[in-house]
VOSESE-580490 format. One record per residue (C-alpha): x, y, z. Coordinates in pm, whole numbers, padded with zeros to 5 digits, always signed. Layout:
XYZ;...
//
This chain:
-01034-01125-01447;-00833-00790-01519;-00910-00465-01463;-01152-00250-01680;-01027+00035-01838;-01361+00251-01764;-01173+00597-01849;-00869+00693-02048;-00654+00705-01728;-00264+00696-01809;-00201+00391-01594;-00373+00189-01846;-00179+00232-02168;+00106+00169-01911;+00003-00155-01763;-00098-00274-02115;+00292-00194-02261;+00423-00342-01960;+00234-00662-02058;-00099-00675-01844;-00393-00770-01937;-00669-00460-01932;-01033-00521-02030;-01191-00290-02246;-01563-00156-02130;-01702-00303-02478;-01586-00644-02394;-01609-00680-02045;-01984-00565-02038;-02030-00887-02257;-01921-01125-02018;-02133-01239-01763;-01910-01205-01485;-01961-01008-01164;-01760-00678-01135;-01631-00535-00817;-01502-00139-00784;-01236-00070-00587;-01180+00274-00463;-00840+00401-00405;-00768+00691-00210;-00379+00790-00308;-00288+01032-00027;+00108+01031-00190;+00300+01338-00267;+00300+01485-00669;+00604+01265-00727;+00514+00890-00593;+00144+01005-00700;+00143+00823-01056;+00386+00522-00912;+00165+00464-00604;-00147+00450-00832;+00044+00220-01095;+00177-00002-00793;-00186-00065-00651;-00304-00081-01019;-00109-00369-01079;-00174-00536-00722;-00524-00546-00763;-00551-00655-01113;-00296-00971-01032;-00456-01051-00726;-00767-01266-00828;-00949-01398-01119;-01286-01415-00975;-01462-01071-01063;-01390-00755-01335;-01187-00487-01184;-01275-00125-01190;-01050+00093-00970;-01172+00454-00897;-00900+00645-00746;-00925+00942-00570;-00773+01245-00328;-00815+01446-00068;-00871+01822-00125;-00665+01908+00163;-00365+01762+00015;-00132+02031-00111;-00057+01974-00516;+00156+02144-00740;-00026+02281-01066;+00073+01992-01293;-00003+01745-01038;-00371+01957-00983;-00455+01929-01336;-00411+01499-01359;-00612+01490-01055;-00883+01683-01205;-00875+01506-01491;-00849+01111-01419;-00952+01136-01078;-01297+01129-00880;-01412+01359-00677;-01526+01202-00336;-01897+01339-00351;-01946+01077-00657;-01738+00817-00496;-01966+00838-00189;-02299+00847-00381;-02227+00597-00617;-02055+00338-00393;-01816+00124-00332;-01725-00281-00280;-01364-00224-00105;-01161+00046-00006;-00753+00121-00028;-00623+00373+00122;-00205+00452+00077;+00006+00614+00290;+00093+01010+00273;+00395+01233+00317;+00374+01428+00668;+00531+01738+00821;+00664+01686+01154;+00548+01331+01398;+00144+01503+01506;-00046+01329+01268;-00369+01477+01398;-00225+01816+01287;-00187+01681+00885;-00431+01866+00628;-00543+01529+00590;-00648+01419+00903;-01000+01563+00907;-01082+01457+00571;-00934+01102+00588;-01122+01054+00897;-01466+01120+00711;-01340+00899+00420;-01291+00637+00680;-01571+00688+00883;-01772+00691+00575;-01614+00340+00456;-01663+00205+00790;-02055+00215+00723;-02107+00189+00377;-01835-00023+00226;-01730-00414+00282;-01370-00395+00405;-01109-00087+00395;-00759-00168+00321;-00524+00049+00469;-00117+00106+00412;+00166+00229+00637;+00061+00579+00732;-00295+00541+00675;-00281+00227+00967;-00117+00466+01178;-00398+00708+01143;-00688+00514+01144;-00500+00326+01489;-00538+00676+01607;-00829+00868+01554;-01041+00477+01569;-00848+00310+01822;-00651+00594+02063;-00300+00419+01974;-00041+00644+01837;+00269+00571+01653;+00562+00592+01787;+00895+00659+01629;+01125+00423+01579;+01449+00669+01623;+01625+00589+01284;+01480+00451+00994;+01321+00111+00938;+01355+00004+00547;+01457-00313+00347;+01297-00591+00318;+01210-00820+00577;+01093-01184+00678;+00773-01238+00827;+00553-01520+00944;+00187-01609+00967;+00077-01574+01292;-00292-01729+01282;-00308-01940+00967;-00668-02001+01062;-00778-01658+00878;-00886-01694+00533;-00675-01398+00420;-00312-01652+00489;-00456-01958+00517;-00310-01993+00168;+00006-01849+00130;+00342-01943+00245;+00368-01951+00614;+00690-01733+00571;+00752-01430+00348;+00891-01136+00230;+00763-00775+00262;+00953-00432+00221;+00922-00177+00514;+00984+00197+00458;+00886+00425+00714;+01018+00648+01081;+00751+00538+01287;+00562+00223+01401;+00234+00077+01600;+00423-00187+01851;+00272-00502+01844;+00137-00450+02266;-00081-00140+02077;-00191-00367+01797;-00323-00593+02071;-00421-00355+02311;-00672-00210+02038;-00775-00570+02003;-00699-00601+01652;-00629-00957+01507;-00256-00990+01422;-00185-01213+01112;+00167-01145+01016;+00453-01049+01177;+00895-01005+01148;+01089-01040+01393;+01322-00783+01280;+01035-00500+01103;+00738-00626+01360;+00405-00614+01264;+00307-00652+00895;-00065-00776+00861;-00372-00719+01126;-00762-00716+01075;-01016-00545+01302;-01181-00716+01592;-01458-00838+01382;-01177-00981+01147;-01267-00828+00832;-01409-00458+00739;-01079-00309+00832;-00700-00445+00729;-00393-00295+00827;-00046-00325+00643;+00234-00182+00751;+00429-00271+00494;+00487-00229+00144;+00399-00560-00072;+00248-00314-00351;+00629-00209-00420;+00782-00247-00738;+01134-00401-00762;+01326-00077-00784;+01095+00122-00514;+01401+00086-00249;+01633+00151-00471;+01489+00496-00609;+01441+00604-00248;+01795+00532-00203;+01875+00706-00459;+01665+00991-00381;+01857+01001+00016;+02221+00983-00177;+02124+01294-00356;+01980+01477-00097;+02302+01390+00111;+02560+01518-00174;+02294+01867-00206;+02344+01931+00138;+01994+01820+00190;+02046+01621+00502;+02330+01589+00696;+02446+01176+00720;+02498+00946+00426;+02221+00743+00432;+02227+00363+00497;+02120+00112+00259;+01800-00063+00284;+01864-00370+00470;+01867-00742+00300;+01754-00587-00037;+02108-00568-00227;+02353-00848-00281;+02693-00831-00204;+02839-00695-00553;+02553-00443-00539;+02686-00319-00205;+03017-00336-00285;+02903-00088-00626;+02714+00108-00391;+03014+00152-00129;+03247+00240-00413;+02966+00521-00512;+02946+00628-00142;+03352+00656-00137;+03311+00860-00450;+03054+01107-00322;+03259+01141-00011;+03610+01252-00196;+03413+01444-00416;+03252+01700-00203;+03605+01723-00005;+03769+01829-00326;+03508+01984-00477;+03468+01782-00760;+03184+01717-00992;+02939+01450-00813;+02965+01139-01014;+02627+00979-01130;+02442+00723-00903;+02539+00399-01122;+02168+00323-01124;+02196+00083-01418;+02459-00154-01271;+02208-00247-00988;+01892-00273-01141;+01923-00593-01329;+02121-00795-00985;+01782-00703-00798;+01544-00934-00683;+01153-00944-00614;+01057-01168-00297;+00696-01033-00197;+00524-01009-00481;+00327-01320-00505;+00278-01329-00153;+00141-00957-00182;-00067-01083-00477;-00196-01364-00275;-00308-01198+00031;-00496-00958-00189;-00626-01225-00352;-00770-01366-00015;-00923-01031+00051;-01093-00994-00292;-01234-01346-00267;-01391-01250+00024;-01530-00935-00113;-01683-01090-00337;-01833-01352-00125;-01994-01066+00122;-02052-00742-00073;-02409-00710-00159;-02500-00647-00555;-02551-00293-00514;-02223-00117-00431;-02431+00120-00208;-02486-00151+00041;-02174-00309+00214;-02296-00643+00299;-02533-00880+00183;-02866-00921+00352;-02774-01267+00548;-02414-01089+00615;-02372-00996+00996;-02176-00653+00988;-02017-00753+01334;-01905-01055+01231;-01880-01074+00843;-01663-01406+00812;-01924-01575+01043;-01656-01653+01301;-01538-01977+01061;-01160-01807+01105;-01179-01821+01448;-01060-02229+01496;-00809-02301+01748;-00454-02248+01650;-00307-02594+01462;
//
């Protein structure tokens, strides 16, 4: 089933014009289906703010056809906004007090923007930690992406990141590592997923923490793990909530900030994400910027519109599907009453009832 539009949130008029299908509160209170809520705690900066919550949006409401939707996203206080950013937040946001006292079935939690590689010295790290802490007790599973896994692998499990020396983005193959947990068991046994990010938990911390890992790259390393009781806490270190152009507008983003003086290397094109005419445009462009800002020129235009349409979208349904798995399972766990994680029978040390824990085949 879709998502409910329960407020007048923005992201809904723009998931309905970009052809989703959003419930309206009228209707979907006449069907006798079960709803889950879905909080989502969007930690990104003002400008990745709407497109993080959009991304997410459109995750979710793909992901499974079992239960009504309603999302209920939310921030962190501590997070420095700009005015205009302040005011949507106030509007179309939660505050975490009701979020807290009204409940939850699942948690997501995004990654953040961070000054400097101390994570423990963020604005955010104190609050995120009672946001998780709090989810850890009162809420089925918590779903957490990039920087938010290296936090909670932190402050939960004493592992911290560690950086990688140069940046790790494109997108990437990975494989299913245990097939025997119902959150893979039914997608493709190889698949794609776009990495962005400086830093990384190694898979020797993942293990050390004793953490369940399910997917895996050889070249971007680990992807997809689950808590040692296999369920009420999954970690992605990728991206599969990005849209097709996410890479490419980050790109685009670094090429600016090159040609403003804003950092000091041309930056290097996200890896097996551009076919070879798109290179060879982008090359061209990087030639251009180059003899440009040696003459003094005017800085031509990133050709933007000659790469968009050769792009192509390999994680999607795989993103979809493992999101799918976890909402299924949700569903099958989370007691009626969103205050209360787990149903009564439910073992909160062992929520799956070990059934994913067969020998490898």
């Amino acid at each position: 089933m879709p998502i409910v539009a329960h407020n007048d949130l923005p992201t809904f008029e723009r998931l309905r014009e970009e052809g989703h299908k959003i419930l309206e509160p009228d209707h979907a209170i006449q069907q006798d289906i079960r709803e889950l809520h879905i909080g989502l705690l969007n930690m990104m900066p003002d400008a990745a703010l709407a497109a993080t919550e959009r991304q997410f949006f459109r995750l979710i409401g793909q992901s499974n056809q079992i239960a009504q939707f309603y999302v209920h996203p939310f921030t962190l206080d501590a997070l420095d906004r700009g005015p205009i950013t302040r005011e949507y937040v106030e509007r179309y946001y939660e505050p975490f007090e009701k979020i807290r006292a009204e409940g939850l079935d699942a948690l997501v939690i995004t990654g953040a923007n961070v000054m400097g590689p101390d994570l423990a010295s963020q604005t955010f790290w104190e609050p995120l930690i009672e946001v998780v802490d709090w989810a850890y007790h009162n809420v089925s599973s918590t779903l957490c992406s990039c920087l938010a896994t290296h936090a909670v692998l932190q402050f939960r499990y004493g592992q911290r990141r560690r950086p990688l020396g140069e940046k790790r983005w494109g997108v990437y193959v990975h494989r299913v590592i245990d097939r025997s947990h119902p959150l893979v068991s039914s997608v493709n046994t190889r698949f794609d997923v776009p990495h962005s990010r400086f830093n990384e938990i190694g898979r020797d911390q993942f293990d050390a923490a004793g953490l369940h890992i399910l997917a895996e790259s050889e070249e971007a390393g680990v992807h997809l793990a689950v808590s040692p009781d296999g369920f009420r806490q999954v970690f992605f270190q990728g991206h599969p909530e990005y849209d097709i152009i996410s890479l490419l507008k980050e790109y685009k983003r670094e090429v600016n900030r090159f040609a403003s003086g804003e950092r000091d290397q041309y930056p290097p094109v996200p890896e097996n994400y551009f076919g070879v005419q798109s290179r060879a445009i982008l090359d061209e462009h990087r030639e251009r910027i180059l003899d440009a800002l040696d003459q003094g020129r005017e800085l031509p235009a990133f050709p933007e519109q000659h790469i968009v349409g050769r792009l192509d979208n390999t994680w999607h349904d795989s993103g979809e599907g493992v999101l799918g798995n976890w909402m299924g399972l949700i569903y099958q766990v989370t007691h009626n009453d969103r205050r209360l994680p787990f149903m009564s029978h439910v073992d909160p040390d062992d929520p799956l009832a070990l059934s994913w824990r067969r020998p490898r085949g």
